[in-house]
C-alpha positions as a Python dict, from the first residue, in 0.01 Angstrom:
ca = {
    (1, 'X'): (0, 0, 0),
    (2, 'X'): (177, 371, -90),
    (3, 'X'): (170, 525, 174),
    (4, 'X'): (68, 958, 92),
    (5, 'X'): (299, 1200, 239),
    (6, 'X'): (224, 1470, 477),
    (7, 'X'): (153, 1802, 303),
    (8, 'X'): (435, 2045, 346),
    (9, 'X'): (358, 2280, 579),
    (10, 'X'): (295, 2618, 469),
    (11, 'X'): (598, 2929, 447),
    (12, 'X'): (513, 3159, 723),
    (13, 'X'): (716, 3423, 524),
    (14, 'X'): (563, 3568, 238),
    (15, 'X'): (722, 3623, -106),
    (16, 'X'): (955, 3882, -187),
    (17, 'X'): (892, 3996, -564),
    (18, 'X'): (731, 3700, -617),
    (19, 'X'): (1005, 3472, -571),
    (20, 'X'): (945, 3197, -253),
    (21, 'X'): (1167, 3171, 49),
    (22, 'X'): (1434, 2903, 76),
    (23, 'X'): (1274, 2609, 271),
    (24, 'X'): (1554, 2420, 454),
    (25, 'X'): (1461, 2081, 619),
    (26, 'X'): (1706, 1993, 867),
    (27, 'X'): (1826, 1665, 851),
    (28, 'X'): (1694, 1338, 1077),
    (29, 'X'): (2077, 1259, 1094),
    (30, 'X'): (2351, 1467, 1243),
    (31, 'X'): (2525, 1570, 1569),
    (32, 'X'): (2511, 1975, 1501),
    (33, 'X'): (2472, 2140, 1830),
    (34, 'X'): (2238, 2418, 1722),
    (35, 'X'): (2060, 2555, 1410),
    (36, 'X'): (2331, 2779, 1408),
    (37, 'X'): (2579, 2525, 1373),
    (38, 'X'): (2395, 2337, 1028),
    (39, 'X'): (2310, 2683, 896),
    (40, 'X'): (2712, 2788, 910),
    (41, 'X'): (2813, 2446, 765),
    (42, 'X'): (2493, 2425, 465),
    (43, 'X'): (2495, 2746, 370),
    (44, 'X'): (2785, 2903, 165),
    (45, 'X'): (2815, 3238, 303),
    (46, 'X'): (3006, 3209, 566),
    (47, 'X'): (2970, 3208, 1021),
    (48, 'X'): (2963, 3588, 978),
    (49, 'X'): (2681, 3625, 755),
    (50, 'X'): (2477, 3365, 904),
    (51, 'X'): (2542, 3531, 1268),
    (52, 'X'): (2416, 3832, 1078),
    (53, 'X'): (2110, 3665, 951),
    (54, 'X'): (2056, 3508, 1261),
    (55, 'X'): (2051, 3874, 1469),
    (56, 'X'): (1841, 3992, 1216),
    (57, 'X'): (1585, 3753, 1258),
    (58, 'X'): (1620, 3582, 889),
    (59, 'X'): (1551, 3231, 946),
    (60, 'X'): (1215, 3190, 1037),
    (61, 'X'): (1037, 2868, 1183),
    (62, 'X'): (704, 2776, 1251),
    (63, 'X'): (736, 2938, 1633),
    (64, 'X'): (858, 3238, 1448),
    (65, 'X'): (1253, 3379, 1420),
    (66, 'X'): (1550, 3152, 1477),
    (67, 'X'): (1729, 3224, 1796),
    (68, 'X'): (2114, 3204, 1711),
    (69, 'X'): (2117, 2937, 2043),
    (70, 'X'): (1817, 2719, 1928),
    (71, 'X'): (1914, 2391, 1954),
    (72, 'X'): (1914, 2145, 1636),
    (73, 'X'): (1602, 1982, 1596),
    (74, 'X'): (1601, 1671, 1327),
    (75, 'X'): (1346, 1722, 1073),
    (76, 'X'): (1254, 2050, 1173),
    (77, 'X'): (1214, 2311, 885),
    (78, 'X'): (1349, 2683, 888),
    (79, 'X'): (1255, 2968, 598),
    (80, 'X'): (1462, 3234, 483),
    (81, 'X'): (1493, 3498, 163),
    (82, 'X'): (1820, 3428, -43),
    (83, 'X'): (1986, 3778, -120),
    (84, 'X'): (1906, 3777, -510),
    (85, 'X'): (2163, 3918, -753),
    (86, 'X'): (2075, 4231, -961),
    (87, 'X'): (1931, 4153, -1225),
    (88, 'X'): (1921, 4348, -1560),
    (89, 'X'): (1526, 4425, -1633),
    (90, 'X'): (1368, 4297, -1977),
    (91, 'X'): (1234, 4573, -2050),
    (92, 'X'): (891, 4492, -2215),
    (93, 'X'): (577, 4421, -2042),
    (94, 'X'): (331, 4121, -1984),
    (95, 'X'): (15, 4098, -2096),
    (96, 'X'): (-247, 3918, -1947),
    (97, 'X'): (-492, 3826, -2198),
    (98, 'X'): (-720, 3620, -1937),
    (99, 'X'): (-778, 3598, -1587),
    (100, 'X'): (-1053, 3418, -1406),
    (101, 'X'): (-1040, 3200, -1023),
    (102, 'X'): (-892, 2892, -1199),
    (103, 'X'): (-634, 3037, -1509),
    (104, 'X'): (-403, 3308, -1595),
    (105, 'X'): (-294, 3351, -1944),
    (106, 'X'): (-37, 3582, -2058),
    (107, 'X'): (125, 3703, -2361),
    (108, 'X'): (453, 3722, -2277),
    (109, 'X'): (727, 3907, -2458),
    (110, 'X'): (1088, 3800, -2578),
    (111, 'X'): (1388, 3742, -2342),
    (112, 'X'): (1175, 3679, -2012),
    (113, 'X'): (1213, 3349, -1880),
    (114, 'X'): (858, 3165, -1791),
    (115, 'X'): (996, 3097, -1430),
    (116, 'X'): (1288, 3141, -1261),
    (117, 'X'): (1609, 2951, -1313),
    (118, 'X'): (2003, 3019, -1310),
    (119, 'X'): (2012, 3364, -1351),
    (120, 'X'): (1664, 3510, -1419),
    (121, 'X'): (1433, 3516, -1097),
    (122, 'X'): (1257, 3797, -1066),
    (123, 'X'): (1313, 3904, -1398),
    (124, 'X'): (1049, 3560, -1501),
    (125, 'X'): (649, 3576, -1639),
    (126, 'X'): (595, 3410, -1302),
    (127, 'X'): (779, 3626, -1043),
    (128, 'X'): (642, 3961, -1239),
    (129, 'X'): (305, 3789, -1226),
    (130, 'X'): (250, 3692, -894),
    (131, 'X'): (387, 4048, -764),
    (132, 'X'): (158, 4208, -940),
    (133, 'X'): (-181, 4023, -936),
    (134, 'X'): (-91, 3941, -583),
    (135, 'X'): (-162, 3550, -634),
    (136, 'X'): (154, 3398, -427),
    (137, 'X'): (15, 3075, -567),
    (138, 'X'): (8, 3110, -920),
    (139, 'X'): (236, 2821, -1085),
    (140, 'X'): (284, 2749, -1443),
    (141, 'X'): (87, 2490, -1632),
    (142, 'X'): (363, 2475, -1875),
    (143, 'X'): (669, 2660, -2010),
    (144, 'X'): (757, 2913, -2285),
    (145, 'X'): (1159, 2941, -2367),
    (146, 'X'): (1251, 3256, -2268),
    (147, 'X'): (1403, 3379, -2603),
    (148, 'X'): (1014, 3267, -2751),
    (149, 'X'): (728, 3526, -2724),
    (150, 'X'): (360, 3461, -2657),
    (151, 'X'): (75, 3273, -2488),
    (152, 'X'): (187, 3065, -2161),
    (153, 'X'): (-73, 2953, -1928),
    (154, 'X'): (-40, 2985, -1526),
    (155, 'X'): (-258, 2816, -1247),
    (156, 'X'): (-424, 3027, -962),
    (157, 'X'): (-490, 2682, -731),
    (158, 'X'): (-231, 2449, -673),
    (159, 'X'): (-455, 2159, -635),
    (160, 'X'): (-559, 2198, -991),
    (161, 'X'): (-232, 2242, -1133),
    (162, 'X'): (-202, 1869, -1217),
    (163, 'X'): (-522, 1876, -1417),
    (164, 'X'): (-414, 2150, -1663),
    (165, 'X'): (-29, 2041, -1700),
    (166, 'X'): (-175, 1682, -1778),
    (167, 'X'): (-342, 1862, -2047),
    (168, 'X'): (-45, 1964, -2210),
    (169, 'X'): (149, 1596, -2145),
    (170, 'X'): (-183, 1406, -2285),
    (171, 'X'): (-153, 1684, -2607),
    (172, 'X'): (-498, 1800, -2569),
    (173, 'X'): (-358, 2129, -2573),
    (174, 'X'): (-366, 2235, -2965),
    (175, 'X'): (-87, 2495, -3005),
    (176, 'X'): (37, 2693, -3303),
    (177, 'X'): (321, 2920, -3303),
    (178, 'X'): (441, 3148, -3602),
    (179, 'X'): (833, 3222, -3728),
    (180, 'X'): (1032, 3427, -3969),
    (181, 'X'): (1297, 3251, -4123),
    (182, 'X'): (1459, 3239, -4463),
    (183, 'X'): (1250, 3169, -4770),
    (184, 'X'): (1390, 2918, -4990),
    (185, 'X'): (1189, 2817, -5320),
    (186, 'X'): (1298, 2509, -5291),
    (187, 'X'): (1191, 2369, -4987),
    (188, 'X'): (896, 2131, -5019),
    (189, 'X'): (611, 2220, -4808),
    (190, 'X'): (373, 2178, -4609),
    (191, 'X'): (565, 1900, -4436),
    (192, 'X'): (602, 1664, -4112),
    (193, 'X'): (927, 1678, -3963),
    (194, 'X'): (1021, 1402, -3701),
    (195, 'X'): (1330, 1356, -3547),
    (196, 'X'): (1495, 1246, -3231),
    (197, 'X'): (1616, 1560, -3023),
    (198, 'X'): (1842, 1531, -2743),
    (199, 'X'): (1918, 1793, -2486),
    (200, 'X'): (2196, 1754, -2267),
    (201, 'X'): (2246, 1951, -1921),
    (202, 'X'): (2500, 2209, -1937),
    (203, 'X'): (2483, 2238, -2292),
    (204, 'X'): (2274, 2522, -2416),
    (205, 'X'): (2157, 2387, -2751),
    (206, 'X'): (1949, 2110, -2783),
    (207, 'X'): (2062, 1884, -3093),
    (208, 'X'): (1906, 1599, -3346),
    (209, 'X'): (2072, 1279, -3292),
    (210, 'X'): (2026, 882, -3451),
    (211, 'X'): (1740, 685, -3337),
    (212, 'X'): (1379, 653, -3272),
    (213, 'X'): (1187, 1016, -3328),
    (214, 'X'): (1060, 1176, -3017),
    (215, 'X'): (979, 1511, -3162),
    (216, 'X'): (710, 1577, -3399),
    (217, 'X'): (622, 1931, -3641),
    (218, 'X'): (418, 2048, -3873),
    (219, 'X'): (584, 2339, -4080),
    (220, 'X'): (382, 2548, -4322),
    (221, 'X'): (481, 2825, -4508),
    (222, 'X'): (183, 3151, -4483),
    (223, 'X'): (358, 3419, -4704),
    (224, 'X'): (685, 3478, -4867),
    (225, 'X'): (834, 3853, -4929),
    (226, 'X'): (1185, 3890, -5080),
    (227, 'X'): (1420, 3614, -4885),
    (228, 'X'): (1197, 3613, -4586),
    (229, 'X'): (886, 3361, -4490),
    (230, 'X'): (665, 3367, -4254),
    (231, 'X'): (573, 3034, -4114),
    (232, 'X'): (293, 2848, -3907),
    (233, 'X'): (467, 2492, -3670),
    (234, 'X'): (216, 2293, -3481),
    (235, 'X'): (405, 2094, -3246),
    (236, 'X'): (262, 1757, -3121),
    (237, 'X'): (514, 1691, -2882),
    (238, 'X'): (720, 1972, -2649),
    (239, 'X'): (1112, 1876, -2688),
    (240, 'X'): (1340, 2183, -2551),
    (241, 'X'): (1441, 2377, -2893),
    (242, 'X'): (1199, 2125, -3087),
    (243, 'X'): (1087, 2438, -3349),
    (244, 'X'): (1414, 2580, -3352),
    (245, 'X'): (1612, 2284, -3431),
    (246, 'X'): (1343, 2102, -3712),
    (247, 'X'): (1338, 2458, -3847),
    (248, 'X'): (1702, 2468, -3889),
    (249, 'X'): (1753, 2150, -4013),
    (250, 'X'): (1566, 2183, -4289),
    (251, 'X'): (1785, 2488, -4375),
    (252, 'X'): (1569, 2787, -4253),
    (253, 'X'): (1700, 2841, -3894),
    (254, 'X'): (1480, 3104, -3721),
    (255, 'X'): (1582, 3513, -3757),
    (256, 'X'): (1776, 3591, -3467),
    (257, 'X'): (1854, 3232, -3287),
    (258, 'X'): (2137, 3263, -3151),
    (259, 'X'): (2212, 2877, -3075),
    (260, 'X'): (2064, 2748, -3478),
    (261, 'X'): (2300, 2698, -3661),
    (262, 'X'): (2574, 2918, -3495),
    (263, 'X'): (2586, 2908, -3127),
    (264, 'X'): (2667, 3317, -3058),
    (265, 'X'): (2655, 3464, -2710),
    (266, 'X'): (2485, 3805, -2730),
    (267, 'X'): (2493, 4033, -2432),
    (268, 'X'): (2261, 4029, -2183),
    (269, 'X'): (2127, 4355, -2207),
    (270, 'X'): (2120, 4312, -2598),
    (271, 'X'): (1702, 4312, -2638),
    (272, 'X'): (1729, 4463, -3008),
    (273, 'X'): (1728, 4115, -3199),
    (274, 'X'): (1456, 3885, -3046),
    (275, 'X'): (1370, 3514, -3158),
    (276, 'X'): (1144, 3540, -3425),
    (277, 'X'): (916, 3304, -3287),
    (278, 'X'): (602, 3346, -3119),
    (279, 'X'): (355, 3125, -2938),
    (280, 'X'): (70, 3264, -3159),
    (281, 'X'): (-268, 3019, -3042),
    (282, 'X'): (-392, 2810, -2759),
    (283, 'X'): (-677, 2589, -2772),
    (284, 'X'): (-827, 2382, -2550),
    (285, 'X'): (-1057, 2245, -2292),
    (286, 'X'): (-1071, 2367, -1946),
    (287, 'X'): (-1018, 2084, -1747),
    (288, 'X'): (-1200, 2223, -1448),
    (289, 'X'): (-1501, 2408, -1598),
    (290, 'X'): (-1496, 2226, -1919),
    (291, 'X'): (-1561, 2598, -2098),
    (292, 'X'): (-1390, 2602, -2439),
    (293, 'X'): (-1085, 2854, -2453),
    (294, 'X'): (-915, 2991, -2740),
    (295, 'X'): (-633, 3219, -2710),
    (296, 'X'): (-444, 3418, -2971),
    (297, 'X'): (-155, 3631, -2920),
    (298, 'X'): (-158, 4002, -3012),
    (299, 'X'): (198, 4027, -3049),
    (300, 'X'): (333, 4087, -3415),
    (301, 'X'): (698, 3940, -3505),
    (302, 'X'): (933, 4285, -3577),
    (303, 'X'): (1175, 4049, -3835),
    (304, 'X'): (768, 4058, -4105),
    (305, 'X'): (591, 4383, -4033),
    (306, 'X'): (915, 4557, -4076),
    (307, 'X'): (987, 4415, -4388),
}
């Protein structure tokens, strides 16, 4: 018989920019004296900053602030807000197309990430999102790549965020997204590609590789003008890069990519040459309500209505 875990209990800090405190269990083994003791051992800032912390009343438990002589108490769980780096602000806003007790959707823009990771935290669709509809809750139901604009979907409950991410695993989600790329006469479509992608940690771009197909696109071409096209995908499955890499292997990588086909390393306060690639529709329905939604993005790709 499984047996179901406790639920975790709740932060009694709130958020700071929309980013959760650090939750810290303590471990069931260990002969550490204090909290004190753990924290200057775990954490990788030092005795002096955690004394600091400590006076300051940073670590927070469920009985409230951390005295720096509480003893160590296996299994016990302590809070605290990591000291975030600066972070250079993407300087375009987030639109949120739809809003009601159960969904957010937003139309996000290029360069910010869907949540936070590595170096983008507060500069994420979630972090800005939660600050400023004051939902501490919110969670994403699935993820945009940060270099790709347009329509990503956020939870309000947590117990229903399993319902709508199963959405997008089962592909009952049907999603289009639109690029400009290179137009080349040549290039026989409509078309299917399939391919097996393989994305390695550490390494930024994903890559195609021998074997089985796990990824799966449809690529059409809308409109041509001079050597550009503008094209409609339809993935039906969600590998990391999956447009960008089917895209460039058939020999129209994606106007300003910097990983397909050379991997470049722009700066990263360099916003003038986005991805031009944009979630454009989400359809689907709501798990929860069962209403019908349809969601289109408002956002036009600069690379086309330029030209």
């Amino acid at each position: 018989m499984t047996r179901r875990r406790s639920p975790l209990p709740p932060s009694p800090l709130p958020q700071r920019l929309g980013v959760d405190p650090v939750r810290l269990k303590l471990p069931l083994d260990g002969e550490w004296g204090s909290v004190r003791d753990h924290l200057v051992e775990r954490l990788p800032v030092g005795a002096d900053a955690v004394d600091a912390m400590l006076a300051g009343g940073a670590f927070v438990g469920l009985d409230g602030p951390v005295r720096a002589d509480a003893p160590y108490v296996p299994g016990s769980t302590v809070w605290f807000h990591r000291e975030l780096a600066e972070e250079i602000p993407v300087p375009f806003a987030i639109e949120v197309l739809y809003r009601d007790e159960h969904l957010v959707v937003a139309d996000k823009p290029h360069f910010l990430a869907t949540t936070p990771r590595g170096r983008h935290i507060t500069q994420t669709a979630l972090s800005r999102l939660r600050h400023d509809l004051e939902l501490p809750a919110l969670s994403p139901a699935h993820r945009l790549d940060r270099l790709t604009a347009g329509l990503v979907m956020f939870c309000v409950r947590t117990e229903e965020r399993g319902a709508y991410q199963t959405l997008f695993r089962d592909r009952k989600v049907s999603k289009e997204y639109e690029a400009i790329a290179p137009y080349d006469p040549e290039l026989d479509l409509p078309r299917t590609v399939r391919s097996r992608i393989e994305k390695v940690r550490g390494i930024l771009a994903a890559r195609e590789i021998e074997g089985e197909p796990n990824s799966e696109s449809r690529v059409e071409l809308i409109e041509h003008d001079g050597g550009l096209g503008r094209y409609r995908l339809t993935p039906v499955t969600g590998r990391t890069h999956q447009l960008r890499v089917h895209m460039n292997a058939l020999g129209a990588p994606i106007v300003g990519d910097p990983y397909f086909p050379t991997l470049t390393d722009p700066a990263a306060d360099d916003f003038t040459h986005p991805l031009q690639l944009l979630s454009r529709r989400l359809e689907f329905t709501d798990p929860v309500t069962g209403k019908e939604h349809r969601f289109e993005s408002g956002r036009a790709l600069e690379a086309w209505s330029a030209g």
